[in-house]
PDB file of N, CA, C and O in Angstrom:
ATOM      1  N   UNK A   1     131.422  33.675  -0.744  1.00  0.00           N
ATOM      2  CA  UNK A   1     131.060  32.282  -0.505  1.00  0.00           C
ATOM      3  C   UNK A   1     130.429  32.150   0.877  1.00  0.00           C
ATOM      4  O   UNK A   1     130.776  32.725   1.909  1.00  0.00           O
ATOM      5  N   UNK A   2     129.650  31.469   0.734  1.00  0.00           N
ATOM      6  CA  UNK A   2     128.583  30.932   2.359  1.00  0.00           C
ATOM      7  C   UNK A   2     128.874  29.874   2.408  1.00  0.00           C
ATOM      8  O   UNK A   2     128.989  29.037   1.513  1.00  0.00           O
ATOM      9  N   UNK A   3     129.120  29.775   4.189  1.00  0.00           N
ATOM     10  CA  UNK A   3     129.240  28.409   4.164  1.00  0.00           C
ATOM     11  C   UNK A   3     127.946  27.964   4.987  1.00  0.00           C
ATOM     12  O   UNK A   3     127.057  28.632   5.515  1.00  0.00           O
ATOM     13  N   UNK A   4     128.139  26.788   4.913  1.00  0.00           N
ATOM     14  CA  UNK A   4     126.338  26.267   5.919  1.00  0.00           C
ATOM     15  C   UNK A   4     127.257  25.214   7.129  1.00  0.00           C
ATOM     16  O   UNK A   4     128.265  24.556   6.870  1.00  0.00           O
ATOM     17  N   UNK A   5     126.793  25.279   8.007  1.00  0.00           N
ATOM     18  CA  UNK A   5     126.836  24.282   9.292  1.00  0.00           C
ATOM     19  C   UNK A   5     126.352  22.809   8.727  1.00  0.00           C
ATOM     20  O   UNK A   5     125.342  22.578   8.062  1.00  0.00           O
ATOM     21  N   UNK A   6     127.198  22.025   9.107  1.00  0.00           N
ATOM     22  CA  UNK A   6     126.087  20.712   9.274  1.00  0.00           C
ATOM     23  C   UNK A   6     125.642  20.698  10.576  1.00  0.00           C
ATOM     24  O   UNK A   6     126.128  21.048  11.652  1.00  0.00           O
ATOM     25  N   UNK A   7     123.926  19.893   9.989  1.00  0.00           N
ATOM     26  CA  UNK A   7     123.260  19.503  11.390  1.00  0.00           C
ATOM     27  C   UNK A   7     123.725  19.028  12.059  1.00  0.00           C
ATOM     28  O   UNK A   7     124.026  17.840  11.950  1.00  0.00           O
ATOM     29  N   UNK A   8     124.064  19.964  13.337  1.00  0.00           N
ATOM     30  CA  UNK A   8     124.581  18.975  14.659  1.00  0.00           C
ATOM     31  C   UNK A   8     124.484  17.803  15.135  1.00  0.00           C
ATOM     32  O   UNK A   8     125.307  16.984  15.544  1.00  0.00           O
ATOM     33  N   UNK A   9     122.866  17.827  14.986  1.00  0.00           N
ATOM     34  CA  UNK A   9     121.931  16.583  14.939  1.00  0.00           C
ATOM     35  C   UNK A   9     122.744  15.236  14.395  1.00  0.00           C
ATOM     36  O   UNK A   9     122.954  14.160  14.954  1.00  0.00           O
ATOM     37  N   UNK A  10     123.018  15.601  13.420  1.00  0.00           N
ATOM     38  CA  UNK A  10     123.774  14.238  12.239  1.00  0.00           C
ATOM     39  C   UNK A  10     124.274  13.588  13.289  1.00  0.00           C
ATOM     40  O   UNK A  10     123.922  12.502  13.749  1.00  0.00           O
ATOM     41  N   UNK A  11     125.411  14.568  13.767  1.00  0.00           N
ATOM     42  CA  UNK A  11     126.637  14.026  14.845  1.00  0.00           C
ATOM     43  C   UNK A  11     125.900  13.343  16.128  1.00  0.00           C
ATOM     44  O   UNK A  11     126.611  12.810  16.981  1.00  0.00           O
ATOM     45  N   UNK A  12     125.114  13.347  16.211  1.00  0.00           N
ATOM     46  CA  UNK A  12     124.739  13.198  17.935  1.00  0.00           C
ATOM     47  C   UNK A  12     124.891  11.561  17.888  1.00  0.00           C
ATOM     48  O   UNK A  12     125.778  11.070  18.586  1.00  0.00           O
ATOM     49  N   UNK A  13     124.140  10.778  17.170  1.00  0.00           N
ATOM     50  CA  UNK A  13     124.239   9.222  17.363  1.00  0.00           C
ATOM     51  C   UNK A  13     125.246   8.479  17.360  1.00  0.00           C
ATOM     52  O   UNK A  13     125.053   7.381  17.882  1.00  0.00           O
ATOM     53  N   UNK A  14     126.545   8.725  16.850  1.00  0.00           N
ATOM     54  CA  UNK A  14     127.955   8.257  17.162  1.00  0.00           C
ATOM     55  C   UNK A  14     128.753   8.939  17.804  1.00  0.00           C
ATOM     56  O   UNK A  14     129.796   8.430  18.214  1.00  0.00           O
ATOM     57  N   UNK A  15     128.420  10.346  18.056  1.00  0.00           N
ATOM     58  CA  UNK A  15     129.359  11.539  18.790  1.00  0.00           C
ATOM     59  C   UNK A  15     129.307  11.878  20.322  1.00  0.00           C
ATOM     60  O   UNK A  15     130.033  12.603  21.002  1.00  0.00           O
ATOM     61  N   UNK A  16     128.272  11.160  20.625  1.00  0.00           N
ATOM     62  CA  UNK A  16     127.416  11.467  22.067  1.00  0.00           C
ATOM     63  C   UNK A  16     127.450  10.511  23.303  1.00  0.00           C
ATOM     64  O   UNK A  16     126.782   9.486  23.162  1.00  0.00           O
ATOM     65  N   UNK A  17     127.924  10.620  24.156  1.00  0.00           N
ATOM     66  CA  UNK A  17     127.614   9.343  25.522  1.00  0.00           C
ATOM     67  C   UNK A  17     127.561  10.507  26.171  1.00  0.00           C
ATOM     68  O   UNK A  17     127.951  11.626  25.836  1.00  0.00           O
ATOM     69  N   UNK A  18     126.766   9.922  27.633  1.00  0.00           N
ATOM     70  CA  UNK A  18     126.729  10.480  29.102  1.00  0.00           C
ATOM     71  C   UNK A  18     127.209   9.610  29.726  1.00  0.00           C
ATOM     72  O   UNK A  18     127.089   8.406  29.500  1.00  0.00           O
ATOM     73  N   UNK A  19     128.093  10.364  30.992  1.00  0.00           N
ATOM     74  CA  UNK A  19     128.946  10.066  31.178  1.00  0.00           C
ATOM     75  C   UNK A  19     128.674  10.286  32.796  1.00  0.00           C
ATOM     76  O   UNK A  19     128.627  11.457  33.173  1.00  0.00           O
ATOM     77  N   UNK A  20     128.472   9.121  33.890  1.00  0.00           N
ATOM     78  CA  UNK A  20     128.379   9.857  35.569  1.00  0.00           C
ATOM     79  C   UNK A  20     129.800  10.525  35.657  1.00  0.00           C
ATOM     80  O   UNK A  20     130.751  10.255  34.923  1.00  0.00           O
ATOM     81  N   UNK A  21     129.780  11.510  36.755  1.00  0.00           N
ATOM     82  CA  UNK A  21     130.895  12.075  37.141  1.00  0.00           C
ATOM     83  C   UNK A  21     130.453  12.917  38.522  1.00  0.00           C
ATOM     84  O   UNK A  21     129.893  13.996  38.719  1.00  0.00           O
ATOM     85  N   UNK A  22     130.997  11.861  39.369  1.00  0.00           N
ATOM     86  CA  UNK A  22     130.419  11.734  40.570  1.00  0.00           C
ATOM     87  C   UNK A  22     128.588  11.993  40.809  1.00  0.00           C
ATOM     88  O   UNK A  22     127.950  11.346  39.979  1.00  0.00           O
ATOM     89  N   UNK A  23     128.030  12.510  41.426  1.00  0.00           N
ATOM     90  CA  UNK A  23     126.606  12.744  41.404  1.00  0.00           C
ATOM     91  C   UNK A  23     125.945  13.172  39.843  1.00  0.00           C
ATOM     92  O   UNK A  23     124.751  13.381  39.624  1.00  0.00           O
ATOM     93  N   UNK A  24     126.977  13.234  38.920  1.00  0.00           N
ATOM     94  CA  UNK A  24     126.115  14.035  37.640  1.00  0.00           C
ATOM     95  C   UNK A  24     126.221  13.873  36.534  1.00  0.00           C
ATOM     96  O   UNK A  24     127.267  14.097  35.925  1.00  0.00           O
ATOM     97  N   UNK A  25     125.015  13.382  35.942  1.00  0.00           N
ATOM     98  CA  UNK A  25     125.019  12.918  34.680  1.00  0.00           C
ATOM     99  C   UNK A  25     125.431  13.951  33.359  1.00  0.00           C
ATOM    100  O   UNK A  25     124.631  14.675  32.766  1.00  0.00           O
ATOM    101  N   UNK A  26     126.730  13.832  33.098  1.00  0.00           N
ATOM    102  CA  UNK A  26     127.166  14.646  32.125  1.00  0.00           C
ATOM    103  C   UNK A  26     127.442  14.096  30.288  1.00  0.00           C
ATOM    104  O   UNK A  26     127.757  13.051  29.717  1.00  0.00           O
ATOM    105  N   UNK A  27     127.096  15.519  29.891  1.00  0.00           N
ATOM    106  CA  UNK A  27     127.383  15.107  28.171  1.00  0.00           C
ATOM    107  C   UNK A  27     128.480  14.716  28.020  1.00  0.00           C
ATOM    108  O   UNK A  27     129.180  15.007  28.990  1.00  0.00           O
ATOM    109  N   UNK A  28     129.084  14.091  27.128  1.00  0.00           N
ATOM    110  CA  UNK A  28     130.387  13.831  26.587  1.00  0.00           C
ATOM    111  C   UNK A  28     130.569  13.682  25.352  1.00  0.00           C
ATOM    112  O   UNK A  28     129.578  13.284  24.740  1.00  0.00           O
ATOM    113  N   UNK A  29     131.896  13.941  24.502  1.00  0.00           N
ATOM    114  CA  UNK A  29     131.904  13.762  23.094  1.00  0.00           C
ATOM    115  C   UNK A  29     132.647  12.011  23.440  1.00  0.00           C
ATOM    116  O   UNK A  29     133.187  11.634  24.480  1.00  0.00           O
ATOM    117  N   UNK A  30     132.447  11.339  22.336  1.00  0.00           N
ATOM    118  CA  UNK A  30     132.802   9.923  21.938  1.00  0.00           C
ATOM    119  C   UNK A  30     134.299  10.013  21.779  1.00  0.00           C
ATOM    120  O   UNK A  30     134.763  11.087  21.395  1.00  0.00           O
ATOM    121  N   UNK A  31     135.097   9.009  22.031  1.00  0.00           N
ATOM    122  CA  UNK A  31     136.421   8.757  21.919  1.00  0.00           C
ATOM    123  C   UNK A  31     136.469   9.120  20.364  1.00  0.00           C
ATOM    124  O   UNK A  31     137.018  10.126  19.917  1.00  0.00           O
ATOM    125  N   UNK A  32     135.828   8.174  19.629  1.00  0.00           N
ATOM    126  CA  UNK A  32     135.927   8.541  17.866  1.00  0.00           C
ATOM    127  C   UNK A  32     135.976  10.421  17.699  1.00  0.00           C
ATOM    128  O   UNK A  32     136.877  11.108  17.218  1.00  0.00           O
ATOM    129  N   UNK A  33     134.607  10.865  18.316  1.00  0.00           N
ATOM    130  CA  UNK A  33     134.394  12.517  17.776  1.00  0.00           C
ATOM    131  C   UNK A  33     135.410  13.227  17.944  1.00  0.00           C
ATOM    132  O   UNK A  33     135.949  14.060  17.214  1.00  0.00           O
ATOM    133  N   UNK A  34     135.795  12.612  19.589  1.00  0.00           N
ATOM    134  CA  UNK A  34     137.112  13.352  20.552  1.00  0.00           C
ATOM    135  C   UNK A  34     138.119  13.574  19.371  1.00  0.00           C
ATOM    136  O   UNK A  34     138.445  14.642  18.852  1.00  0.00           O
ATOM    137  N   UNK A  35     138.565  12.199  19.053  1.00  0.00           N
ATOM    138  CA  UNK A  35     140.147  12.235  17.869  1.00  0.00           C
ATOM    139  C   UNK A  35     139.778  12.844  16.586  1.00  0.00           C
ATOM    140  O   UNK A  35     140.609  13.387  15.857  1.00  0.00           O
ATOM    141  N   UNK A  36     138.438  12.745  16.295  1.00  0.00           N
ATOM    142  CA  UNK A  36     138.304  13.734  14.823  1.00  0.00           C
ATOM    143  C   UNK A  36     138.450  14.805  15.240  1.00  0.00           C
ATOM    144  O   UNK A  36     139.078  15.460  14.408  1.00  0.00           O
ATOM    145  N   UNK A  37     138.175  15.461  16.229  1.00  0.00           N
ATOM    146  CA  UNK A  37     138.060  17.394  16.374  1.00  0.00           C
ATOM    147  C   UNK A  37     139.409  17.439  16.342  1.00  0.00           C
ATOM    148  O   UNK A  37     139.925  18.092  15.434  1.00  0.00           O
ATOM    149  N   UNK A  38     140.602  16.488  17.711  1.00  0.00           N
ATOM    150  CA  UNK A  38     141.677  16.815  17.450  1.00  0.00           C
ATOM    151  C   UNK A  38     142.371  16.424  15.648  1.00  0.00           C
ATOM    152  O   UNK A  38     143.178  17.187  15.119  1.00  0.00           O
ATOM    153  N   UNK A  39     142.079  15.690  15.249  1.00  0.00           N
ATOM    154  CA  UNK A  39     142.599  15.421  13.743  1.00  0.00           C
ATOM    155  C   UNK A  39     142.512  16.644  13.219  1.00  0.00           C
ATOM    156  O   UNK A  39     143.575  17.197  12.935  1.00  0.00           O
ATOM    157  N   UNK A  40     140.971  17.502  12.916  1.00  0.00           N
ATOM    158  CA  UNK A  40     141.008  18.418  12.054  1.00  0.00           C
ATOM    159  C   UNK A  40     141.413  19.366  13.017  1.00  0.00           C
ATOM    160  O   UNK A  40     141.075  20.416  12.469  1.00  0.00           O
ATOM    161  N   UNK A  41     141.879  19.651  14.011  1.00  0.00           N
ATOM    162  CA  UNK A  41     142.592  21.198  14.765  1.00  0.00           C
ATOM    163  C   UNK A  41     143.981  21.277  13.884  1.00  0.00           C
ATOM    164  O   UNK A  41     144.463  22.091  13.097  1.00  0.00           O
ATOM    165  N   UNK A  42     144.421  19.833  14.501  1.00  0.00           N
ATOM    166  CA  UNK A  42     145.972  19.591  13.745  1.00  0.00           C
ATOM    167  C   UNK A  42     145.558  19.527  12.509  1.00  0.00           C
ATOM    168  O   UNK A  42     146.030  18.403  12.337  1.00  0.00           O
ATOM    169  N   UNK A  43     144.970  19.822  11.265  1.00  0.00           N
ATOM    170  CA  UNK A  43     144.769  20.161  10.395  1.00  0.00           C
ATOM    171  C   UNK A  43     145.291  21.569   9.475  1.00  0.00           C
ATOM    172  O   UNK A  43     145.934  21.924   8.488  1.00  0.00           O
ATOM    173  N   UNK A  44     144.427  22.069  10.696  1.00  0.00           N
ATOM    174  CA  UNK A  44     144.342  23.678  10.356  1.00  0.00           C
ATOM    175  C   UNK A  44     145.364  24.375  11.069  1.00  0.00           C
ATOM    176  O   UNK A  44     145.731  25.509  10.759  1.00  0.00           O
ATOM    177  N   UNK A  45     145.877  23.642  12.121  1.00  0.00           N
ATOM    178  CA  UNK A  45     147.027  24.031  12.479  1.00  0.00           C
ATOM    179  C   UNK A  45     148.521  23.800  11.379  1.00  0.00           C
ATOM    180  O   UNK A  45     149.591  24.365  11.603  1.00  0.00           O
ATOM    181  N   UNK A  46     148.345  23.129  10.540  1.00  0.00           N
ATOM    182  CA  UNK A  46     149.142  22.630   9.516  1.00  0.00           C
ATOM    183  C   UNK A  46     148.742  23.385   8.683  1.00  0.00           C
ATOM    184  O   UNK A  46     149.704  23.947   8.159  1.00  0.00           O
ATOM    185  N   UNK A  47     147.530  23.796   8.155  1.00  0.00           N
ATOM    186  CA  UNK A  47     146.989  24.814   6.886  1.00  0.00           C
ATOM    187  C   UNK A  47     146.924  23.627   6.241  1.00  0.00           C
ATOM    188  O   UNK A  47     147.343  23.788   5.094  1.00  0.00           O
ATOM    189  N   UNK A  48     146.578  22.457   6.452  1.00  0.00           N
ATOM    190  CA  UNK A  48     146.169  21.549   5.140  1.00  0.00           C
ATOM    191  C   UNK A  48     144.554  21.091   5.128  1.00  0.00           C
ATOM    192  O   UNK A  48     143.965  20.203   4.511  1.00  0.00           O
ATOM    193  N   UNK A  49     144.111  22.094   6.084  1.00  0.00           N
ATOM    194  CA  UNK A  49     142.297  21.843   6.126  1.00  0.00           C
ATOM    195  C   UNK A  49     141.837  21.891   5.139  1.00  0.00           C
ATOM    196  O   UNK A  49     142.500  22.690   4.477  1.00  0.00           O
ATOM    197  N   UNK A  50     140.593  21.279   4.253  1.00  0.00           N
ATOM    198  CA  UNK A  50     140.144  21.862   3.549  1.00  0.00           C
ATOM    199  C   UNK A  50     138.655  22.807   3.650  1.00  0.00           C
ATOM    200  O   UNK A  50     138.331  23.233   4.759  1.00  0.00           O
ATOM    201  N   UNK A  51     138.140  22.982   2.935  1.00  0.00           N
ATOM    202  CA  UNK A  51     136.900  23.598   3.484  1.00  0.00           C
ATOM    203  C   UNK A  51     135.560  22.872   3.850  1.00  0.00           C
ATOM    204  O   UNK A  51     134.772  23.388   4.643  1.00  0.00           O
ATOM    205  N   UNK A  52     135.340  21.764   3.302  1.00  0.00           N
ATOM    206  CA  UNK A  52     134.309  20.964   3.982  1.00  0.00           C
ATOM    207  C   UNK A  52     134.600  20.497   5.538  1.00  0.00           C
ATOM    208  O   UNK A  52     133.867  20.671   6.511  1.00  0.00           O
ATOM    209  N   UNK A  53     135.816  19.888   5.486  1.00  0.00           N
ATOM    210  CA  UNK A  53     136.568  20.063   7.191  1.00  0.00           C
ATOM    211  C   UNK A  53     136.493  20.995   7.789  1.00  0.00           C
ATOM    212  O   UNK A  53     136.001  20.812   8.902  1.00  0.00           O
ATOM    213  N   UNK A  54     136.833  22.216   7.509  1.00  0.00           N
ATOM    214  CA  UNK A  54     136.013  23.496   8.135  1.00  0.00           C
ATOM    215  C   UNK A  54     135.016  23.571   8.278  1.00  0.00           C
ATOM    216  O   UNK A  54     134.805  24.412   9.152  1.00  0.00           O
ATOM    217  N   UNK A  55     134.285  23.220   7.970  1.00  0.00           N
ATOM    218  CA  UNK A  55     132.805  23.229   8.539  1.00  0.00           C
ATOM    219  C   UNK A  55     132.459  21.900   9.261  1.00  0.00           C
ATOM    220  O   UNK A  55     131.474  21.749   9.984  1.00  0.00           O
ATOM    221  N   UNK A  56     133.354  20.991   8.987  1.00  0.00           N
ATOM    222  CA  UNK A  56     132.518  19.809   9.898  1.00  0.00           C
ATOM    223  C   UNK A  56     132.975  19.851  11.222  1.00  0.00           C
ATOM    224  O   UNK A  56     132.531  19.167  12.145  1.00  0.00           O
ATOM    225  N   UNK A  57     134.666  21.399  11.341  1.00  0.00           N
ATOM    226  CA  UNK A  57     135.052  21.194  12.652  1.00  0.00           C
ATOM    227  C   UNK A  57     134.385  22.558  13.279  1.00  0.00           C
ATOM    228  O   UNK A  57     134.312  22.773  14.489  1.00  0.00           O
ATOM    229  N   UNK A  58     133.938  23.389  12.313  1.00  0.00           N
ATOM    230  CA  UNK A  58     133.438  24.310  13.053  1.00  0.00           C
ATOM    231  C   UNK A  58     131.543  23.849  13.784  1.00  0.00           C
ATOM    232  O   UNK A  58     130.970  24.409  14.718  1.00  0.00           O
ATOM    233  N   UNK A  59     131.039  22.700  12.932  1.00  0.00           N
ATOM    234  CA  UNK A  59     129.641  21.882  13.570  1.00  0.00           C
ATOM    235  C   UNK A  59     130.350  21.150  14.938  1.00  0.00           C
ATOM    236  O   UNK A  59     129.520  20.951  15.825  1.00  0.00           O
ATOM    237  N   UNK A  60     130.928  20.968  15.074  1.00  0.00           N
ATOM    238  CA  UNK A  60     131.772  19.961  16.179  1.00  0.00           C
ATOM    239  C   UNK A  60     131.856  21.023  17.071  1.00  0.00           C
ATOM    240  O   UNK A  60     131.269  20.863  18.142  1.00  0.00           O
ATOM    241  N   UNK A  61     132.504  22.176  16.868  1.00  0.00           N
ATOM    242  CA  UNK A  61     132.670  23.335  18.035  1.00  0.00           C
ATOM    243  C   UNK A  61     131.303  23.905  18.039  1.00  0.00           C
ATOM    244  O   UNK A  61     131.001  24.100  19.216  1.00  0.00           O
ATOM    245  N   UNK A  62     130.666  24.140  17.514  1.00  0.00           N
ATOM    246  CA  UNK A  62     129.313  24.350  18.231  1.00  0.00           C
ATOM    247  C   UNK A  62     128.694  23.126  18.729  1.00  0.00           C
ATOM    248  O   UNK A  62     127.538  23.377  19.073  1.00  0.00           O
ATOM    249  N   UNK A  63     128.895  22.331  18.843  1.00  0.00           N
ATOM    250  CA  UNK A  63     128.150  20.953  19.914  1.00  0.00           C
ATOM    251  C   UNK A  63     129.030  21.161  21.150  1.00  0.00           C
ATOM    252  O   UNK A  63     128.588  21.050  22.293  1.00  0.00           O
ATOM    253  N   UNK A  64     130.706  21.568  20.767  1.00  0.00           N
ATOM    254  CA  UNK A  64     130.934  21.598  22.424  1.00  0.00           C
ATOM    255  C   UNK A  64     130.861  22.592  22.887  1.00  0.00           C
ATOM    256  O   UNK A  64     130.987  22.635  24.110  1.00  0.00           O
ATOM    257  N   UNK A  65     130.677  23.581  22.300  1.00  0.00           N
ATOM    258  CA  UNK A  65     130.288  25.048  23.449  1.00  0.00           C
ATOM    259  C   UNK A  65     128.495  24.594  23.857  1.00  0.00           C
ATOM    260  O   UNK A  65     128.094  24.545  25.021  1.00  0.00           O
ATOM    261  N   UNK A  66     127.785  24.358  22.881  1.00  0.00           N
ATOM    262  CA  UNK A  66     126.202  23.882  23.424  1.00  0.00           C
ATOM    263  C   UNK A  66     126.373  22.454  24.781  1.00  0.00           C
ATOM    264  O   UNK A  66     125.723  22.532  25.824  1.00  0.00           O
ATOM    265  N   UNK A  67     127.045  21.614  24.582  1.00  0.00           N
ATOM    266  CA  UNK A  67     127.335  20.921  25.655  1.00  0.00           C
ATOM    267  C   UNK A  67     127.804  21.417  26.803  1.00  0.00           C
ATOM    268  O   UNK A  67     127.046  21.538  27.765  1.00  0.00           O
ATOM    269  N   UNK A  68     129.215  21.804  26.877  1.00  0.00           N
ATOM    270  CA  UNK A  68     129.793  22.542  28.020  1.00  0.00           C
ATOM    271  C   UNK A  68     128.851  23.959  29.205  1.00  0.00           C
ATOM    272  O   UNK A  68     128.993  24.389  30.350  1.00  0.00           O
ATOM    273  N   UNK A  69     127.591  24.300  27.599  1.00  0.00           N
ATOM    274  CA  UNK A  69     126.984  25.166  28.771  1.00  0.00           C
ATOM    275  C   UNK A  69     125.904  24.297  29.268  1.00  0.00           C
ATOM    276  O   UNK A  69     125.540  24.598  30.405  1.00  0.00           O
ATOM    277  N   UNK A  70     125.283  23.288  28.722  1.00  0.00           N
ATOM    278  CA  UNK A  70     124.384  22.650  29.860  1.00  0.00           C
ATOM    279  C   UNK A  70     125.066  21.753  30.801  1.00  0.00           C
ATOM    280  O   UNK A  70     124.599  21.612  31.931  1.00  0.00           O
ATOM    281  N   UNK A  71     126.091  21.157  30.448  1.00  0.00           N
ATOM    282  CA  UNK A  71     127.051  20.568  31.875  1.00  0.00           C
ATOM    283  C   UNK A  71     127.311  21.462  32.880  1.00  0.00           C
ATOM    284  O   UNK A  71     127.254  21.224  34.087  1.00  0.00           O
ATOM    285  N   UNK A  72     127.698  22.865  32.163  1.00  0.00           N
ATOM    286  CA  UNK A  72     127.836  23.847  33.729  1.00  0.00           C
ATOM    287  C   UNK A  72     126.714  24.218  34.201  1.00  0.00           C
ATOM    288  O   UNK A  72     126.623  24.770  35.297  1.00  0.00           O
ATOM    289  N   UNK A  73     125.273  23.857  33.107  1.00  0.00           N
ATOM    290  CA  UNK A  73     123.651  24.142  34.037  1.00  0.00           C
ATOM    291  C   UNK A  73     123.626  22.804  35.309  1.00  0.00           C
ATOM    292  O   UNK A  73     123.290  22.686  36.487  1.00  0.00           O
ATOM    293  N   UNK A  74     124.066  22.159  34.481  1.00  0.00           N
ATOM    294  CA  UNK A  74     123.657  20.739  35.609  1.00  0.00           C
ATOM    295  C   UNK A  74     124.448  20.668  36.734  1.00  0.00           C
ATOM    296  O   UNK A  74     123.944  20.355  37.813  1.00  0.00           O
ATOM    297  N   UNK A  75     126.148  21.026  36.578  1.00  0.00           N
ATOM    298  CA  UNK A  75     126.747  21.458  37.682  1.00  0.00           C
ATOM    299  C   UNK A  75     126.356  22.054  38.190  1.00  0.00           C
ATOM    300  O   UNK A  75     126.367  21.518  39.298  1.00  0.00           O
ATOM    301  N   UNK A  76     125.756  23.270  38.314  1.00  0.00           N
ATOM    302  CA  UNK A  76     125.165  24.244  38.950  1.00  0.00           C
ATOM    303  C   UNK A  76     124.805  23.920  39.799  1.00  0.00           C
ATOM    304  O   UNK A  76     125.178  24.063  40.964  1.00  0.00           O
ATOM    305  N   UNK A  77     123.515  23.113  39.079  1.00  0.00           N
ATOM    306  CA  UNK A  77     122.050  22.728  39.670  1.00  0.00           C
ATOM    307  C   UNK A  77     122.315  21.654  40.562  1.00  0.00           C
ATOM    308  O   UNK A  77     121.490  21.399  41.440  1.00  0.00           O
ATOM    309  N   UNK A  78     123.834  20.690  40.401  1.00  0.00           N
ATOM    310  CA  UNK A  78     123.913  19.493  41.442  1.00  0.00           C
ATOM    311  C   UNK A  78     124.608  20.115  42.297  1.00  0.00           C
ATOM    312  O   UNK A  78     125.096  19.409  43.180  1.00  0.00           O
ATOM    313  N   UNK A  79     124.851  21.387  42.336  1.00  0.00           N
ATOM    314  CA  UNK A  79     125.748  21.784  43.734  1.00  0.00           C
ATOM    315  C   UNK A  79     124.595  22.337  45.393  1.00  0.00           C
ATOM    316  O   UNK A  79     124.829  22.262  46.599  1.00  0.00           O
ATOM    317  N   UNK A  80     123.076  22.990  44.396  1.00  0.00           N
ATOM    318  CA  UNK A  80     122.382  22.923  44.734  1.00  0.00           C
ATOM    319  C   UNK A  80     121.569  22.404  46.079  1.00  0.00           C
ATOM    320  O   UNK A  80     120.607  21.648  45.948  1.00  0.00           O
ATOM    321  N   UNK A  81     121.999  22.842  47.339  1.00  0.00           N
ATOM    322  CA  UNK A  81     121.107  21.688  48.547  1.00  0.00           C
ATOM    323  C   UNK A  81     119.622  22.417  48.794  1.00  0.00           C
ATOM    324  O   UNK A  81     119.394  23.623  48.696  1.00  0.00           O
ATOM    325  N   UNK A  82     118.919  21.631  49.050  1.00  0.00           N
ATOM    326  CA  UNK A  82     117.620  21.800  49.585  1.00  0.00           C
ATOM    327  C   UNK A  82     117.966  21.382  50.987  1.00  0.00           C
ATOM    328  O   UNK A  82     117.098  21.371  51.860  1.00  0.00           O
TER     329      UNK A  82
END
């Protein structure tokens, strides 16, 4: 069996704010996205996931590893003095 990703994309228009934090404009997941990822962890931590939930939490963990590495580009880059 294959499974397919959903488009990340889908998620972005209700899943997405930026967020200042101090000098830097950072990604953030949405209070709503926030409690679904934890819903389906405690899911699968229970073994009562099913498999479409598996994939909508494994699309969710690839938005926050793709987020978390351009927040640490932008950290980077705001630590940065000229």
């Amino acid at each position: 069996m294959t499974t397919t990703l959903i488009k990340p994309s889908i998620i972005l228009p209700k899943g997405l704010r930026i967020q200042q934090v101090n000098n830097l404009f950072l990604f953030k997941f949405t209070d709503e996205l926030g409690e679904r990822m934890q819903e389906l962890l405690d899911k699968k931590k229970a073994d009562t996931i099913t498999p479409d939930e598996i994939i909508e939490l494994e699309t969710i963990g690839e938005l926050d590893n793709i987020f978390s590495y351009i927040n640490a580009v932008i950290a980077a880059q705001g630590n940065v003095h000229f």
